[in-house]
N, C-alpha and C positions, 0 to 999 in steps of 0.2 A: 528667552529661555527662563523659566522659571524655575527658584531654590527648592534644595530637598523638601524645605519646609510648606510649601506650599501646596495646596490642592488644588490650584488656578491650569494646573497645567493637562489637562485629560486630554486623549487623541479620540476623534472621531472619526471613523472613517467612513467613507462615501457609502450608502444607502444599497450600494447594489454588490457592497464589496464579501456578504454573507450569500451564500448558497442559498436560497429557501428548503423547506423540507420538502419540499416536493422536487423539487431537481437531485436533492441530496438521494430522496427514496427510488427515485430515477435510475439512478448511477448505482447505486448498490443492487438493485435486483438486475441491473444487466452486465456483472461483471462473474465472470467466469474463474473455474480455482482449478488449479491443480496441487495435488498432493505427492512431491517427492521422499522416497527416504532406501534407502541399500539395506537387505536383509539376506544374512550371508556371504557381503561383498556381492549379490546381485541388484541391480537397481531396478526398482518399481516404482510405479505412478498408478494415479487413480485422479480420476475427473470427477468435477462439480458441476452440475449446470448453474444457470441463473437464480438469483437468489440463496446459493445455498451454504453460505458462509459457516451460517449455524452450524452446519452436518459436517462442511468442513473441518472449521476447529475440534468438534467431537472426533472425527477419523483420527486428527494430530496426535487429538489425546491419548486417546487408544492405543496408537500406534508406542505414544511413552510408557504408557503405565503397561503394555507389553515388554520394552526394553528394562524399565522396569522389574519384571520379574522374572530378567534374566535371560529371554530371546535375545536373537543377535542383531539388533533392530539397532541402525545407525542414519545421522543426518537427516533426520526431518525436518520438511520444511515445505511452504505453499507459494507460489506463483499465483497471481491474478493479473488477469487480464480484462479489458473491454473489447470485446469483442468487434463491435460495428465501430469502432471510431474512427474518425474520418482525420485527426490530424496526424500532423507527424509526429513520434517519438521525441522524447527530450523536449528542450527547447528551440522550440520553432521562429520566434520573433527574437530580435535583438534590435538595440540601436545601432546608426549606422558607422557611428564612432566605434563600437566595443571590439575590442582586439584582445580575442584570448592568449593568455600565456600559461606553459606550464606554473609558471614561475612569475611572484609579480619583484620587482625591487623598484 
């Protein structure tokens, strides 16, 4: 372990431990939005298709700077999802020791 002092100590990590930008640009245009938010105490949604992040955020915005100026515009907020994927939810791998607890002591 090396002192505060020293610049000997840098972490490298393994080669393959960064996304490429093309896996990255992959995954972003095939993830899907949804747009929640209650107006009047009724609740609405509005869909994105793929890639459309961009338009997304713009609807969020919208939707504030209508609250904003006074509409009865509450809780917004976006859900995304990937659509096609093929694993499961959360964490799928564990070691075969790890034993979850609420609580560690």
């Amino acid at each position: 372990m090396a002192n505060a002092q020293s610049n000997q100590f840098i972490l490298h990590p393994p080669p393959d431990y960064y996304l490429s930008e093309k896996i990255i640009d992959t995954i972003t245009k095939s993830v899907v939005h949804r747009v929640y938010w209650t107006e009047n105490d009724v609740s609405q949604s509005k869909d994105f298709g793929e890639g459309e992040l961009d338009t997304t955020l713009k609807y969020c915005e919208m939707l504030r700077k209508l609250r904003r100026d006074g509409k009865n515009i509450e809780f917004i907020t976006i859900a995304s999802e990937i659509p096609n994927c093929v694993s499961l939810d959360g964490v799928d791998v564990v070691n075969a020791d790890y034993n979850w607890k609420k609580r560690r002591k």
